[in-house]
N, C-alpha and C positions, 0 to 999 in steps of 0.2 A: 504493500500500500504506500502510498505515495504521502507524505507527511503534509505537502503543503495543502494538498487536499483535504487530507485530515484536520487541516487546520480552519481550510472553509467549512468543512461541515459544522465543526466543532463553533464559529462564530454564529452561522445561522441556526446554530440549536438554541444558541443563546441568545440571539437580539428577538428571536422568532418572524424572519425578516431575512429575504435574500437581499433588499434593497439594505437594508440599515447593516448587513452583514458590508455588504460594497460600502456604503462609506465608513465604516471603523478600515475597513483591508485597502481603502483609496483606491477601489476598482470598480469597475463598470460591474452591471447587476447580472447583464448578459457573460459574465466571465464567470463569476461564482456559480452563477446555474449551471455550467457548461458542465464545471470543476468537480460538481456534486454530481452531476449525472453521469458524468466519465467515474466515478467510484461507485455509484451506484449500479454501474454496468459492471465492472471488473466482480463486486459481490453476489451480484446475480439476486441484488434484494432491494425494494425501496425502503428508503432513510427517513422520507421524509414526504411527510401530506400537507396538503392545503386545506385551510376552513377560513373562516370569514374575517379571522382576524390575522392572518398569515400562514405560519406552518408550525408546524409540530412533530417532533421524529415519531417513526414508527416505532414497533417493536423491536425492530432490526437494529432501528436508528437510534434506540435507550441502548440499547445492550453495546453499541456499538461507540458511541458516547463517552461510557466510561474507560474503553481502554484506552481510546482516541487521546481521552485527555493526559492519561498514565505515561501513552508513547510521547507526547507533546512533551511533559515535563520532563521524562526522560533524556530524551533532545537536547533540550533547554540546560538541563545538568549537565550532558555530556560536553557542550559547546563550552559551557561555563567555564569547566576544566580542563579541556583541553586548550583554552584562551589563556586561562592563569599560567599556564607551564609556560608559555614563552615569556612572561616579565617574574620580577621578582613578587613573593607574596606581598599586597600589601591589605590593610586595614585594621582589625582590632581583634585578638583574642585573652579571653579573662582565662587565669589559671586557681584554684584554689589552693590555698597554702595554708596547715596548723600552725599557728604565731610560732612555735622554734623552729620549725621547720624552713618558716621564711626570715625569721632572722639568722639563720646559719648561711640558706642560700640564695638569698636575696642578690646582694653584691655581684658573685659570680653571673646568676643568672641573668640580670640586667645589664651586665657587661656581653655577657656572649651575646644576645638576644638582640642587640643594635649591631654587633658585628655583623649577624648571618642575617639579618632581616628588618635594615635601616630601614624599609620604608614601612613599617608595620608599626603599632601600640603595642606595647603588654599593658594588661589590667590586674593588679595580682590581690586577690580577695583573703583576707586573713579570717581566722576563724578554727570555733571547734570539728571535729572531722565530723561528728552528727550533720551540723549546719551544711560545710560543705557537702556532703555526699547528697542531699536533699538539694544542694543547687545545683550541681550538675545532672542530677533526675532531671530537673525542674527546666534545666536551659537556659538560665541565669548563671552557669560558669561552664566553658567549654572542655575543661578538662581538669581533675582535682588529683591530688597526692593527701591521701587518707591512713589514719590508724588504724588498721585492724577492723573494716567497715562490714558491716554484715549482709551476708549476698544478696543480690537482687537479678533478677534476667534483664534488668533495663541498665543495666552496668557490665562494664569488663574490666574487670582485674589485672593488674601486670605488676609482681610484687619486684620490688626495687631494693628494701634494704631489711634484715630480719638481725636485732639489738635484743641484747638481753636484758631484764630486770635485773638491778641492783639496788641492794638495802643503801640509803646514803644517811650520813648521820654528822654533827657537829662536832668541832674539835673537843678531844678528849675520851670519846670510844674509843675502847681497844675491840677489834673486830679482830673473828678469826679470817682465814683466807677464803674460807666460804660460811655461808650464812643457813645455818636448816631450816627449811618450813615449819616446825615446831618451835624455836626460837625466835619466830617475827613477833609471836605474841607479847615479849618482855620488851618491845620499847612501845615508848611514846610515839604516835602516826601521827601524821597527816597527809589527806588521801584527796586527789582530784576525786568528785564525786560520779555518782552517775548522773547518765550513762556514759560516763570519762571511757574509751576504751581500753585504757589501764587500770581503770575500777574494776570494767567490766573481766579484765584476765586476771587481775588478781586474785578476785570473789571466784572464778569459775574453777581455781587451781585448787584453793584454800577453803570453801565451803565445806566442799565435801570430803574432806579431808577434820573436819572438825579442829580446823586453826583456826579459833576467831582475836581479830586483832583488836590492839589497844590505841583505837581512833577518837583522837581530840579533837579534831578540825577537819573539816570537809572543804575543797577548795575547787577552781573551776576550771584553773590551767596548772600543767608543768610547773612552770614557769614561778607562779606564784607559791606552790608546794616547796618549790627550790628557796625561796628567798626566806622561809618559813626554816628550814634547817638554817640554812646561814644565818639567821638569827637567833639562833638556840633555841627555840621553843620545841623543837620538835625533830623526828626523825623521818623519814619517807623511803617508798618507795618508787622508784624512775628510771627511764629506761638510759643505756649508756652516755646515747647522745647527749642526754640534759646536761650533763657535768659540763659541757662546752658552754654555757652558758652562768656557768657559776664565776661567781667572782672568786679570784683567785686568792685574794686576803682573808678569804674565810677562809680557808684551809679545812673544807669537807671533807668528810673519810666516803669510801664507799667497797664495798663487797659484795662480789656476785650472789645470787640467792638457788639453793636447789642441796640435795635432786627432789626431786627434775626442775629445769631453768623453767625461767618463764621468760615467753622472748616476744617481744612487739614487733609488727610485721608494717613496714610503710609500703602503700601501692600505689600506683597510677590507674586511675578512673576513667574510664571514656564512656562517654552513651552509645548502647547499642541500637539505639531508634533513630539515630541522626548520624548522617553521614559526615563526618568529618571534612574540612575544606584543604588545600594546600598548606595554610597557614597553619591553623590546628595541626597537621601532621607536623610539620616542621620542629612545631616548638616541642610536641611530645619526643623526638629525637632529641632535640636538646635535654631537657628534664633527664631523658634515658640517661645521658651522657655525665651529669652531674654526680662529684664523689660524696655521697651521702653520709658516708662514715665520719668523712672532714667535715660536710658542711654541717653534719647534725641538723 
């Protein structure tokens, strides 16, 4: 089938009007009737009838309608893409970032991200990985790097960096070189809350194990849990990276915890109901490329 024709059909379905179909296409009325009845021949079916207020597809002409429109758009996407390949990407993509996660890799990644893709924006949305994961659902962020996110078919996974839990604690613990699960209960916590997803693997490790800990304060970021030890109130649990964010004048202890570890998983998120543009791909290559271990 011939597309352009596909496209007059597809106008006079919609104006309900060969004439109002000619002027949106700026052609004669005599040419789109031609154009319809030359596919109306090729099908070996009529598309389209006449009553008193114009036309109206047939049976043929519904059924046919819809994939008309499907092939159209298809087109339309293909042309799109195959257009972007020959310039450089340009325009706007939003990345979602957990606040350490963008303060580790911030720098770097706004540094590479103007080298490989000066004519482009980054938008880069901070937040907990709940929030983000619900806006890359949602189509308010093009692509997120998340904690430990819990599946969905309207997401794809691509796990990036996997850190272990470690007990950290203010100066003056003597800690062994590892930490038991039944010994987490003898200090003082403080615990990102839920559904923090290091609440959420701590509670799913230690539950059912009948460890229950000694939780003073409930908090709502890493970050904040961190500053919480550094000030001696308290002790926590966090995953490696966080220590990259401690201030070095406090002089935090920290000690791996298990058996068995408990190890926090960072991913990259894409929708799987929208197709990704050149740009979106690109920057997911970089993200790929980034050393997570350093950036934290």
């Amino acid at each position: 089938m011939d597309l352009k024709q596909l496209g007059y059909f597809v106008e006079v379905c919609e104006t309900g009007s060969f004439s109002k179909a000619g002027v949106r296409l700026n052609l004669a009325q005599p040419s789109v009737s031609r154009q319809v009845a030359l596919l109306e021949a090729e099908l070996g079916q009529r598309l389209l009838e006449r009553n008193g207020r114009g036309v109206q597809p047939t049976e043929a002409g519904h059924a046919l309608l819809t994939h008309a429109r499907v092939m159209l758009a298809s087109a339309m996407q293909a042309r799109y893409e195959i257009r972007e390949m020959k310039s450089e990407p340009a325009g706007k993509v939003i990345i979602g970032l957990p606040h350490r996660v963008a303060a580790g890799i911030c720098v770097p990644l706004v540094r590479r991200f103007r080298e490989r893709l000066p004519h482009a924006i980054l938008t880069i949305v901070e937040g907990l990985s709940l929030s983000l994961r619900e806006g890359v659902i949602a189509g308010r962020i093009d692509v997120g790097l998340l904690f430990d996110p819990a599946p969905t078919p309207l997401l794809k996974y691509e796990n990036l960096l996997r850190e272990r839990l470690v007990l950290v604690t203010p100066p003056g613990f003597r800690l062994p070189a590892q930490v038991s699960l039944s010994s987490l209960r003898d200090f003082s916590l403080v615990l990102p809350a839920s559904p923090n997803p290091i609440r959420s693997l701590v509670d799913a490790v230690l539950l059912p194990r009948k460890v229950h800990l000694n939780v003073i304060a409930e908090v709502g970021a890493v970050q904040t849990a961190l500053k919480l030890v550094e000030s001696g109130l308290a002790c926590s649990i966090l995953p490696e990276s966080a220590m990259l964010l401690s201030d070095k004048n406090a002089k935090v202890h920290q000690a791996p915890i298990g058996p068995p570890a408990m190890w926090n998983q960072l991913v990259l998120a894409m929708p799987t109901a929208r197709p990704m543009n050149r740009l979106t791909q690109e920057t997911t290559k970089l993200l790929r490329e980034l050393d997570f271990r350093v950036a934290g």
